[in-house]
C-alpha positions in Angstrom: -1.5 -17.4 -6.5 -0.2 -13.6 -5.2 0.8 -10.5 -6.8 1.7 -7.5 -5.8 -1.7 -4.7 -5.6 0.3 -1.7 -4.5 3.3 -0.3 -2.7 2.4 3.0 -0.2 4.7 5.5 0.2 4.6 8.2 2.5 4.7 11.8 1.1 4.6 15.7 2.4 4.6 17.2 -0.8 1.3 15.4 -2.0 1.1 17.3 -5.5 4.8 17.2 -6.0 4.5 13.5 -6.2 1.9 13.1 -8.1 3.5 15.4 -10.9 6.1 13.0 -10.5 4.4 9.4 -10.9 2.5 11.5 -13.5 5.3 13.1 -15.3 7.9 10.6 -15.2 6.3 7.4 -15.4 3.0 8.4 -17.6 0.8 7.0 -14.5 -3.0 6.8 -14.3 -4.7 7.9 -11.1 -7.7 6.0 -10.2 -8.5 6.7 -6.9 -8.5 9.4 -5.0 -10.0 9.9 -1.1 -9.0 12.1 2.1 -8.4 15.8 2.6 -5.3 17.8 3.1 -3.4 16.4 5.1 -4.3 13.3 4.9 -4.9 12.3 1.4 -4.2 9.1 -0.6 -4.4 8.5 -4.0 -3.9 5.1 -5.9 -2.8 4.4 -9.6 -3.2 1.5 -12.1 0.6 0.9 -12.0 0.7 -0.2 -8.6 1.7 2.8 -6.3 -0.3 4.4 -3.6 0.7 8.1 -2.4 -0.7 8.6 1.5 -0.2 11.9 2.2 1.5 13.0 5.9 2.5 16.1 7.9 6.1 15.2 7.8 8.2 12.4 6.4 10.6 10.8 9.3 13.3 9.5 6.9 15.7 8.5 9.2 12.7 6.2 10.5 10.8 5.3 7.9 12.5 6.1 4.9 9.0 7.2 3.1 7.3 3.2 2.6 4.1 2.8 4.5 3.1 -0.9 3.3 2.7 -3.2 0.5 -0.7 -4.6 0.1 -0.5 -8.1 -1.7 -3.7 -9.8 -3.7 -4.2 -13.4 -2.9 -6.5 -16.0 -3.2 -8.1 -16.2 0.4 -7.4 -13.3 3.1 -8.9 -15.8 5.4 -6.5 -18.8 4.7 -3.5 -16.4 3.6 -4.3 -14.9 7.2 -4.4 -18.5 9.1 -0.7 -19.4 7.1 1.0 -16.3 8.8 0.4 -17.6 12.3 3.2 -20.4 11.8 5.4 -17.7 11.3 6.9 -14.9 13.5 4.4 -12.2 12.7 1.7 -10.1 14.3 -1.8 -9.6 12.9 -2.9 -6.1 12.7 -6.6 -7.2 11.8 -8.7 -9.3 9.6 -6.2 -8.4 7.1 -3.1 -6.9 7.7 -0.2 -7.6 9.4 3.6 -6.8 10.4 6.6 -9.0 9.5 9.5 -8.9 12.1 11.1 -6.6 10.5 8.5 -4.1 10.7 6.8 -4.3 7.6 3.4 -3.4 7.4 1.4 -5.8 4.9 -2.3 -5.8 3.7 -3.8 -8.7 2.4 -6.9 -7.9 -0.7 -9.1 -10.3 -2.7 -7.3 -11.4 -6.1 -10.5 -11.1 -8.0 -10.5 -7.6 -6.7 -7.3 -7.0 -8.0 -8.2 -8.0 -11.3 -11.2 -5.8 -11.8 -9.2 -3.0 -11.2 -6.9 -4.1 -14.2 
């Protein structure tokens, strides 16, 4: 079993986006870590902001990575290697594509329900 923890997106205008996951989707900070300008914030919904200098969006179009909750990190980890990926670390890795993904506990997930 998987779900989605979070999706990261890349942001210059930290407190303008988090009026706006605020505001306009009634989101619930949680976490919040880093200084300015390099902060990162998470909420319950699912959506982490990582604050940056500047935004590239030709490049990368604002996503950082999606972080997915499994089972096992460890055996989620050793399934990759049959496919065309590239393992960051203990848990996280890119797709072909570029894609960054991190790998978390799903019992972690769940206590942060």
């Amino acid at each position: 079993m998987a779900k989605i923890d979070h999706a990261a997106v890349r942001t210059s205008s930290y407190e303008d986006a988090q009026k706006f996951f605020e505001d306009v989707f009634e989101m619930h900070m949680w976490r919040e870590i880093g200084e300015k300008p390099a902060r990162k914030c998470w909420y319950k919904e699912g959506i982490q902001l990582c604050e940056v200098e500047n935004v590239n969006t030709d490049d990368q179009n604002g996503y950082d990575h999606i972080s997915i909750a499994v089972d096992s990190v460890e055996e989620t980890m050793e399934k990759i290697k049959a496919y065309p990926t590239t393992a960051i670390n203990d848990h996280w890795f890119f797709l072909p594509n570029g894609t960054k993904i991190e790998l978390k506990l799903l019992e972690n997930w769940k206590l942060n329900d």
